[in-house]
KEMARSE-970159 format. One record per residue (C-alpha): residue number from 1; chain; x, y, z. Coordinates in nm, 3 decimals. Layout:
N
+-----+-------+---------+---------+---------+
!   n ! chain !       X !       Y !       Z !
+-----+-------+---------+---------+---------+
! NUM !     A !       X !       Y !       Z !
...
+-----+-------+---------+---------+---------+
This chain:
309
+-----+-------+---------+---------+---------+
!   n ! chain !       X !       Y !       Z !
+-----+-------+---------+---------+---------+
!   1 !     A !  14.052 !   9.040 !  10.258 !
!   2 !     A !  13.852 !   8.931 !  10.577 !
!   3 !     A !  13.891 !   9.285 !  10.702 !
!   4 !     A !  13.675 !   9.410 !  10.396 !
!   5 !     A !  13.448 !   9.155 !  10.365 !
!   6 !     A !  13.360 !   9.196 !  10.786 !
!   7 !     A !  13.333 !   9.557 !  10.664 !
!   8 !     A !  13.121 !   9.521 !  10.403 !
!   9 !     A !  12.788 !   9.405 !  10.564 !
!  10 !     A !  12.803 !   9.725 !  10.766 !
!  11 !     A !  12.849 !   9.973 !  10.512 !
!  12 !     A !  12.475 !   9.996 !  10.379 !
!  13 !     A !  12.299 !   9.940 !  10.707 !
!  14 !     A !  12.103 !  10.272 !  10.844 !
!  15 !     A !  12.103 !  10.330 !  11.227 !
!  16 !     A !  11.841 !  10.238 !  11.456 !
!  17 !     A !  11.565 !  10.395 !  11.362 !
!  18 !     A !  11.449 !  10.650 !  11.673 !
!  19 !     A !  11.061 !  10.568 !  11.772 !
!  20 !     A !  10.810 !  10.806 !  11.925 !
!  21 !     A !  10.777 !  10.766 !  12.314 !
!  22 !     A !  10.571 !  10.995 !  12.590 !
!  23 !     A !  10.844 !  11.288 !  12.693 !
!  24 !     A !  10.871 !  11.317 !  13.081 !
!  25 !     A !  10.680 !  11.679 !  13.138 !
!  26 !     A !  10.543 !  11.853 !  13.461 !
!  27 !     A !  10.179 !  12.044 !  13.493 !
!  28 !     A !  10.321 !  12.424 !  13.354 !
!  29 !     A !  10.070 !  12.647 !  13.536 !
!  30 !     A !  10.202 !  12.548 !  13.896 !
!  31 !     A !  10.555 !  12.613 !  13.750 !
!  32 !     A !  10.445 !  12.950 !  13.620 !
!  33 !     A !  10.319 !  13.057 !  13.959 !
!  34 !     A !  10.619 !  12.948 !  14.121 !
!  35 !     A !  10.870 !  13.095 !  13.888 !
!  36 !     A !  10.680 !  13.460 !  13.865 !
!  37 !     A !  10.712 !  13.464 !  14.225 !
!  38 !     A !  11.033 !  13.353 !  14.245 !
!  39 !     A !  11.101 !  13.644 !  13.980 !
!  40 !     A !  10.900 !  13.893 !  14.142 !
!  41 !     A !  11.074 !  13.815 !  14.508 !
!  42 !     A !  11.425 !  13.764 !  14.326 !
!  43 !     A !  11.395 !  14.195 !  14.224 !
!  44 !     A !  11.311 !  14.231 !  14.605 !
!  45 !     A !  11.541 !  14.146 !  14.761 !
!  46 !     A !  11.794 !  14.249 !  14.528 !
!  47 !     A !  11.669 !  14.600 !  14.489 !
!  48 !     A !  11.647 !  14.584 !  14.870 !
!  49 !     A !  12.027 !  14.486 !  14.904 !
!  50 !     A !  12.143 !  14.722 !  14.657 !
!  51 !     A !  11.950 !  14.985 !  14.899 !
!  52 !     A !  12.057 !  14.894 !  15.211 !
!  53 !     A !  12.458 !  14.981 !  15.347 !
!  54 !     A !  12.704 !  14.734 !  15.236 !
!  55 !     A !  12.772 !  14.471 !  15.458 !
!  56 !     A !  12.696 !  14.125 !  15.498 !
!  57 !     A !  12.343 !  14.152 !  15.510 !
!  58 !     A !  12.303 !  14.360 !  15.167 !
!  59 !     A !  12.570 !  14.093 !  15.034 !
!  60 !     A !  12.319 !  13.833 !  15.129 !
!  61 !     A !  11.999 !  13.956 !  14.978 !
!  62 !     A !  12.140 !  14.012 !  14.651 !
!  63 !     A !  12.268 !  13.649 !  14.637 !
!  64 !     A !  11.936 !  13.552 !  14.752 !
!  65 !     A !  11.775 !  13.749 !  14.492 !
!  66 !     A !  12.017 !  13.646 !  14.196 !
!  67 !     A !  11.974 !  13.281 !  14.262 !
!  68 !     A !  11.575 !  13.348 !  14.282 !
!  69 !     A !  11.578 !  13.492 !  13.960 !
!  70 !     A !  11.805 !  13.285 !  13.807 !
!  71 !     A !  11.546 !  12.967 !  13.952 !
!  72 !     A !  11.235 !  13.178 !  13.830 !
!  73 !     A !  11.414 !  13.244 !  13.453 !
!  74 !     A !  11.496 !  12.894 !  13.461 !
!  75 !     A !  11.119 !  12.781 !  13.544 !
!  76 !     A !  11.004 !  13.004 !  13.305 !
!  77 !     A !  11.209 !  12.891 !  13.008 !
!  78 !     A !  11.127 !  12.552 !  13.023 !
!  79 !     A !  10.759 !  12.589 !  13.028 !
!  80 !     A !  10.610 !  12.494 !  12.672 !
!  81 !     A !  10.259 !  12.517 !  12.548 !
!  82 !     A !  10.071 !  12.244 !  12.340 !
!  83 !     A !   9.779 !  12.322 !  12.094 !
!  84 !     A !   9.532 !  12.062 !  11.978 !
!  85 !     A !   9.683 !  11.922 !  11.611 !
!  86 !     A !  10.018 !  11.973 !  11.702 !
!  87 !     A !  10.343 !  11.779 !  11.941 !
!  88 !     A !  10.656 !  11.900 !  12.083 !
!  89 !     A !  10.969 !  11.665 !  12.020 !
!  90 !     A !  11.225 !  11.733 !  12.303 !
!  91 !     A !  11.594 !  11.686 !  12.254 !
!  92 !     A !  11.842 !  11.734 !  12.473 !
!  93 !     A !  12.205 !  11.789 !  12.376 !
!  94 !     A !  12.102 !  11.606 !  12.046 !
!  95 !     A !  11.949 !  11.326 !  12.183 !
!  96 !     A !  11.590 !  11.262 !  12.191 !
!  97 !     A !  11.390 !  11.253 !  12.470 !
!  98 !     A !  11.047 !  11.199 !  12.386 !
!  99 !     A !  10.737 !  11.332 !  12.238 !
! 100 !     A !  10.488 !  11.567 !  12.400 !
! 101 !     A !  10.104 !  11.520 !  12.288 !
! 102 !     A !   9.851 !  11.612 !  12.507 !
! 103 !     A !   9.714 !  11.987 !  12.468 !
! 104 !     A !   9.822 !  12.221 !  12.767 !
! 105 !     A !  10.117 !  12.414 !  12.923 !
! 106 !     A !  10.365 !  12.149 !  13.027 !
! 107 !     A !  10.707 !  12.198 !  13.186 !
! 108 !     A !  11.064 !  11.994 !  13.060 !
! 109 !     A !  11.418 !  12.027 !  13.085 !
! 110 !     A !  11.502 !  12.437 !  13.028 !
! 111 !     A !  11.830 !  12.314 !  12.860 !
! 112 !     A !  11.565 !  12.106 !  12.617 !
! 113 !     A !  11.503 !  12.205 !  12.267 !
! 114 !     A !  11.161 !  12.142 !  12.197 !
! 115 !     A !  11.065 !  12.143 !  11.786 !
! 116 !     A !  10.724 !  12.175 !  11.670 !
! 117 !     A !  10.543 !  11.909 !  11.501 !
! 118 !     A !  10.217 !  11.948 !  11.308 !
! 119 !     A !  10.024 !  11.603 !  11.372 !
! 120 !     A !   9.710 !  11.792 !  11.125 !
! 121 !     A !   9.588 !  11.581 !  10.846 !
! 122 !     A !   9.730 !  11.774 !  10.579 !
! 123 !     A !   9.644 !  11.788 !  10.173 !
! 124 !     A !   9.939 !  11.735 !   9.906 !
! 125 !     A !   9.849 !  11.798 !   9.543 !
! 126 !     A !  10.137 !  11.639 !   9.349 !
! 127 !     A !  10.251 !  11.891 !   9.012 !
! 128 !     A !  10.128 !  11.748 !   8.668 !
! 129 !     A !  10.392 !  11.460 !   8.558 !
! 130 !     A !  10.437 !  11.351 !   8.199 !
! 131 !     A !  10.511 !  10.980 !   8.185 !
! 132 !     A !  10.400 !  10.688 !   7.956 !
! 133 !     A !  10.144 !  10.417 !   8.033 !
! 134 !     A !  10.216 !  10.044 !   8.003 !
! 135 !     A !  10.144 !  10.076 !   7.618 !
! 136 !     A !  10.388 !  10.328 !   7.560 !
! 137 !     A !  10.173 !  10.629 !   7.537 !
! 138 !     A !  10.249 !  10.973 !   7.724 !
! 139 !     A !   9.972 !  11.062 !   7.946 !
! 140 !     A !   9.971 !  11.390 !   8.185 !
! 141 !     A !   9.900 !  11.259 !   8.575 !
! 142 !     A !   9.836 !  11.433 !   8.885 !
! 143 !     A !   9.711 !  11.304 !   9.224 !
! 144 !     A !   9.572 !  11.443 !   9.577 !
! 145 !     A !   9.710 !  11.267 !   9.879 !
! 146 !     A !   9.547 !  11.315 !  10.216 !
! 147 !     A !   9.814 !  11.210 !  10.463 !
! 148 !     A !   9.885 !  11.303 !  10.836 !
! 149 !     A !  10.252 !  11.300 !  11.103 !
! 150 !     A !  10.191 !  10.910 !  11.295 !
! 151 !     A !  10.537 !  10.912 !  11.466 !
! 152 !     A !  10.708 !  11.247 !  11.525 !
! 153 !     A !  11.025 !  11.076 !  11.596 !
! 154 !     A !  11.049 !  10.929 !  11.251 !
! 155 !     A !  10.926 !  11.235 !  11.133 !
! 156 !     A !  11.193 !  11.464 !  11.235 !
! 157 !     A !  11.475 !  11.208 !  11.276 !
! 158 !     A !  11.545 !  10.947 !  10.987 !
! 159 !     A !  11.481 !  11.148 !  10.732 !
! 160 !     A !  11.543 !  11.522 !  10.601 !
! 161 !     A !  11.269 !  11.714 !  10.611 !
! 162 !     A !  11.019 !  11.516 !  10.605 !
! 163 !     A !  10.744 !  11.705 !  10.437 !
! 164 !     A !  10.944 !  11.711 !  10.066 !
! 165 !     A !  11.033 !  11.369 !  10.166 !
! 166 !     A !  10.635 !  11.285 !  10.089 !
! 167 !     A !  10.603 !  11.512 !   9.821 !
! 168 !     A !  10.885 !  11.351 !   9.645 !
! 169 !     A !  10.786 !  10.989 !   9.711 !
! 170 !     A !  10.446 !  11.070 !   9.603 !
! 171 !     A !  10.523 !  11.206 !   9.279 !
! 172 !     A !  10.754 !  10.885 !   9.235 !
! 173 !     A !  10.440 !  10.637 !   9.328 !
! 174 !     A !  10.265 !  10.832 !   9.074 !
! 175 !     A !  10.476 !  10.777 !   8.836 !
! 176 !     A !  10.534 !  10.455 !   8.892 !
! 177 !     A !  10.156 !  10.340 !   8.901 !
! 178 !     A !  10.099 !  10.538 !   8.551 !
! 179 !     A !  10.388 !  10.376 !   8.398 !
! 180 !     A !  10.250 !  10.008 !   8.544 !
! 181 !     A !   9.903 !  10.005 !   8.363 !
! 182 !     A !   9.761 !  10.110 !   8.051 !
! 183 !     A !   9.566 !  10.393 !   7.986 !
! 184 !     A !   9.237 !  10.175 !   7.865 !
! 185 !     A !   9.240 !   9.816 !   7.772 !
! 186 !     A !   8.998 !   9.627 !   7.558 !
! 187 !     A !   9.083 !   9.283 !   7.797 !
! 188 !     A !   8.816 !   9.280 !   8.146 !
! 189 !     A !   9.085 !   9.078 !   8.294 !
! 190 !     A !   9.325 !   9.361 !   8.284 !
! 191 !     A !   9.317 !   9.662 !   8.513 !
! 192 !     A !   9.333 !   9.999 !   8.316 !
! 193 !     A !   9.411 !  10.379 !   8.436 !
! 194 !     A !   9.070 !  10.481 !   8.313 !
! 195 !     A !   8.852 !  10.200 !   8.381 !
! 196 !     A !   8.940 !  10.101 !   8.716 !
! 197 !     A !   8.973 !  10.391 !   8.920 !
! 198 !     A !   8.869 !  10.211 !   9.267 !
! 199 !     A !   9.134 !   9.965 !   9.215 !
! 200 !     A !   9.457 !  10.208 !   9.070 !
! 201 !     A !   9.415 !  10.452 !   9.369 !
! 202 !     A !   9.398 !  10.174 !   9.611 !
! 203 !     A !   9.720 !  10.037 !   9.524 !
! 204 !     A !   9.830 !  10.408 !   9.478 !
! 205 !     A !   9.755 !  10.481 !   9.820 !
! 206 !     A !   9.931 !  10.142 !   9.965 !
! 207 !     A !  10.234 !  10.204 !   9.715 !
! 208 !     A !  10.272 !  10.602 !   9.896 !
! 209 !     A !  10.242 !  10.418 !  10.237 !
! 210 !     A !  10.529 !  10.209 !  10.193 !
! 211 !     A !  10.718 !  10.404 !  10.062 !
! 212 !     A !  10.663 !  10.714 !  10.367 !
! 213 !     A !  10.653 !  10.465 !  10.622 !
! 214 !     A !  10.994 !  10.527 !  10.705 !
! 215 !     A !  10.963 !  10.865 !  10.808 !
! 216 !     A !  10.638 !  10.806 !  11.050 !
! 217 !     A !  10.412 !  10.929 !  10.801 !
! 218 !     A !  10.001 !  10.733 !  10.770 !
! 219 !     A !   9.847 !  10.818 !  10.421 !
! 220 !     A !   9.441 !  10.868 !  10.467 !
! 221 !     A !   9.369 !  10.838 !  10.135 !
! 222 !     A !   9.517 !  10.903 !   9.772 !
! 223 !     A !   9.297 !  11.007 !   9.497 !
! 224 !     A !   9.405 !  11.111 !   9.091 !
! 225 !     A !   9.290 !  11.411 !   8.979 !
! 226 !     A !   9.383 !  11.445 !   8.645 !
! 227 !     A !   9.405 !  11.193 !   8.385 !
! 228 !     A !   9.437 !  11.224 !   8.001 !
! 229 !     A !   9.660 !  11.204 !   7.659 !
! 230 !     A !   9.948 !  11.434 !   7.635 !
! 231 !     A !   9.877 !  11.714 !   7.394 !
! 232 !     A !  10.065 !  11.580 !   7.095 !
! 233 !     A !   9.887 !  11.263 !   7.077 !
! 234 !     A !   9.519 !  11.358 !   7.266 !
! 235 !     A !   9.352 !  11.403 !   6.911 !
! 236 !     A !   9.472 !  11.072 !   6.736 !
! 237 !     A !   9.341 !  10.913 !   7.033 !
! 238 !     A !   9.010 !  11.050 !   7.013 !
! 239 !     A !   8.978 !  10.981 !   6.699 !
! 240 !     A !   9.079 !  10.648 !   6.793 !
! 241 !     A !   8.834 !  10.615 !   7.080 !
! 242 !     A !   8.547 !  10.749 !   6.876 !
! 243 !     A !   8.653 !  10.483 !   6.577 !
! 244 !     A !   8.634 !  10.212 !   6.858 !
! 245 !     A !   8.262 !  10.385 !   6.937 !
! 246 !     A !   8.137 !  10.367 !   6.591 !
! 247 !     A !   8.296 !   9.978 !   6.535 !
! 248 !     A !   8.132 !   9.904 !   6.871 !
! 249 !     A !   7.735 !  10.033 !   6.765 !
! 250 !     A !   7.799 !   9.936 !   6.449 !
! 251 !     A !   7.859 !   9.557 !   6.649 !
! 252 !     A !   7.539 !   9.622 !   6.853 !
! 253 !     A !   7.304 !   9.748 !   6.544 !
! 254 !     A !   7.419 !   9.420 !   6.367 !
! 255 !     A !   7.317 !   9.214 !   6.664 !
! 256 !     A !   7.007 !   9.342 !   6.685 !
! 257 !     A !   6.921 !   9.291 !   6.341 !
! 258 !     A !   6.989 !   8.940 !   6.338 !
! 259 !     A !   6.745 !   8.852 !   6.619 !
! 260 !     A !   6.494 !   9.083 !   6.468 !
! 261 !     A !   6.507 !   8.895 !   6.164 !
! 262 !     A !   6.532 !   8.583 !   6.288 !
! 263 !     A !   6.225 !   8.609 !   6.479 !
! 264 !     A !   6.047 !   8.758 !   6.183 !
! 265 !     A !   6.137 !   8.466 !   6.072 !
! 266 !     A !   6.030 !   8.255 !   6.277 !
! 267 !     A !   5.650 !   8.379 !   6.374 !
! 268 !     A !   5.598 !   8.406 !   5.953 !
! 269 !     A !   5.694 !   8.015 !   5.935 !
! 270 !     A !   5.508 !   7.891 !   6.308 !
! 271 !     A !   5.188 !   8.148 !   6.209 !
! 272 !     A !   5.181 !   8.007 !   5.862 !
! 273 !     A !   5.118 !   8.368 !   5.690 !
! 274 !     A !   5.360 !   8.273 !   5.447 !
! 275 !     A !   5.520 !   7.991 !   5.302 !
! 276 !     A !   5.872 !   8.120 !   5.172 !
! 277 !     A !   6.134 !   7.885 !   5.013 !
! 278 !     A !   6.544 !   7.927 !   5.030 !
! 279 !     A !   6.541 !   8.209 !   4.794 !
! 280 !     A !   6.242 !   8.437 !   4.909 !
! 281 !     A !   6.388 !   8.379 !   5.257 !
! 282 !     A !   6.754 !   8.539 !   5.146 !
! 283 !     A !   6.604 !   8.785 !   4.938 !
! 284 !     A !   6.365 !   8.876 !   5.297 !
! 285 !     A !   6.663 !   8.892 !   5.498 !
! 286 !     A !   6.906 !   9.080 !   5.277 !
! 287 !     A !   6.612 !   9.336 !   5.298 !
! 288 !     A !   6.520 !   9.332 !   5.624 !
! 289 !     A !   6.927 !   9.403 !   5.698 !
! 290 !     A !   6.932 !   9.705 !   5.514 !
! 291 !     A !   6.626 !   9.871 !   5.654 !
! 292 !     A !   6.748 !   9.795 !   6.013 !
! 293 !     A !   7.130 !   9.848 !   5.953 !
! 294 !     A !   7.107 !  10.178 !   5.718 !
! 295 !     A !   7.194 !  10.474 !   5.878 !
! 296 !     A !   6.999 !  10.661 !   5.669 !
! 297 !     A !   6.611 !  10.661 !   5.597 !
! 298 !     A !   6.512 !  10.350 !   5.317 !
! 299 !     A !   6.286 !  10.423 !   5.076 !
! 300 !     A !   6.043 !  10.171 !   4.945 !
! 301 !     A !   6.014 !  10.023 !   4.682 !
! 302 !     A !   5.633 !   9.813 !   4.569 !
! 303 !     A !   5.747 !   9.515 !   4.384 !
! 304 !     A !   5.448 !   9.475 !   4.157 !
! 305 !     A !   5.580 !   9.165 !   3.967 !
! 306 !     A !   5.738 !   8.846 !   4.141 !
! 307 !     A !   6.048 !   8.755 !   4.253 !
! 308 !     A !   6.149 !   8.556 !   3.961 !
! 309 !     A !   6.029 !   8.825 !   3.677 !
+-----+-------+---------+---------+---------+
């Protein structure tokens, strides 16, 4: 019983994580020199003791000459250049020993392995993801995220290749955003998918972060690309949107109206051009409303009698 429960704590814990640290390197062009001399003299002397008699002298030369070019092979192996936009990880009998940065030919370990590391700011464009929107509706999603190699050592050792690794946990913050907020919302207090575009890739971009910082990775930027209805429901919506269009001039026309009649109104009764009692005044307005609220032309009509005839 105590043996399990000691156990247990243990059992979901990941290792240290490994972080990125400056490999131990020497200036490569002063090794080069060294070990293509070293490789040049080496077959000198040991063609020369193969030519001379056999004796001791012979025996020594060769020696010589296989330990120079053994030394010269050995210089030359471990010499490893280093482009602008990229870093060499070194790792020696599976341990890691460092990161190499700085553009040039540097010389490590020849027993080293040293892997290749593109530190580039690179471009993923996730695939287009069906998933529904806070409201329940299916919406079709992609995104762009700009995002760049910040610690090699996470990079290449606590997780599996680390480059699906972001595509994967992109797609899933994608996903995951969509499915948090609506498509478009009728509430200002609430953010929407279509409204707030600032705002959604913001927290896009700090969801993606979190959720690649484990494997050394900085995310520049995240944008969406492609937002809209899924096919089987993309024309009820529009229809929707355009009834919400027509409700919402409709809303606007009516406003308008009012004040113009009001004021109408209002400079008849201060001007005195008129004097118009409770009746004439509802009969004005009702008329007034349907010349500015008509979508169509009026026609007029020349009352030639009164109001009450």
């Amino acid at each position: 019983m105590n043996t399990q429960a000691s156990a247990a704590p243990g059992l979901g814990l990941p290792a240290q994580p490994v972080t990125e640290y400056e490999a131990r390197s020497v200036p490569g062009v002063r090794i080069l020199v060294l070990g293509v001399a070293a490789l040049l003299l080496g077959i000198a002397l040991l063609i020369t003791g193969i030519a001379l008699r056999p004796g001791v002298g012979s025996i020594a030369l060769i020696v010589v000459g296989v330990l120079l070019i053994i030394a010269g092979e050995l210089g030359v192996h471990g010499l490893t250049s280093v482009v602008a936009g990229e870093a060499r990880v070194v790792q020696l009998f599976g341990r890691y020993r460092g990161t190499i940065r700085s553009p040039g030919l540097h010389w490590v370990n020849p027993l080293a392995r040293r892997r290749r590391v593109s530190t580039r700011i690179r471009n993923l464009e996730t695939a287009m993801v069906k998933v529904n929107d806070a409201d329940g509706n299916p919406l079709e999603i992609a995104a762009v995220v700009v995002w760049l190699v910040q610690d090699t050592a996470k990079a290449i050792y606590a997780v599996d290749a680390f480059e699906k690794f972001v595509a994967i946990q992109s797609e899933t913050a994608v996903r995951h955003i969509a499915s948090s907020y609506a498509y478009e919302t009728h509430d200002t207090d609430s953010l929407s998918l279509r409204a707030n575009a600032e705002e959604i890739t913001a927290r896009l971009s700090a969801e993606i972060a979190a959720r690649v910082a484990s494997a050394g990775v900085q995310i520049v930027e995240s944008r969406i690309t492609r937002l809209s209805y899924a096919a089987e429901i993309a024309q009820a919506m529009l229809r929707r949107q355009a009834a919400s269009a027509v409700v919402g001039a409709r809303f606007r026309i009516v406003e308008g109206a009012v004040g113009m009649v009001k004021l109408a109104l209002t400079q008849l009764e201060e001007q005195g051009v008129v004097e118009l009692d409770e009746e004439r005044k509802a009969a004005m307005v009702s008329n007034l409303l349907v010349v500015l609220c008509s979508e169509q032309a009026t026609q007029q009509v020349v009352n030639t009698g009164s109001l009450y005839q």
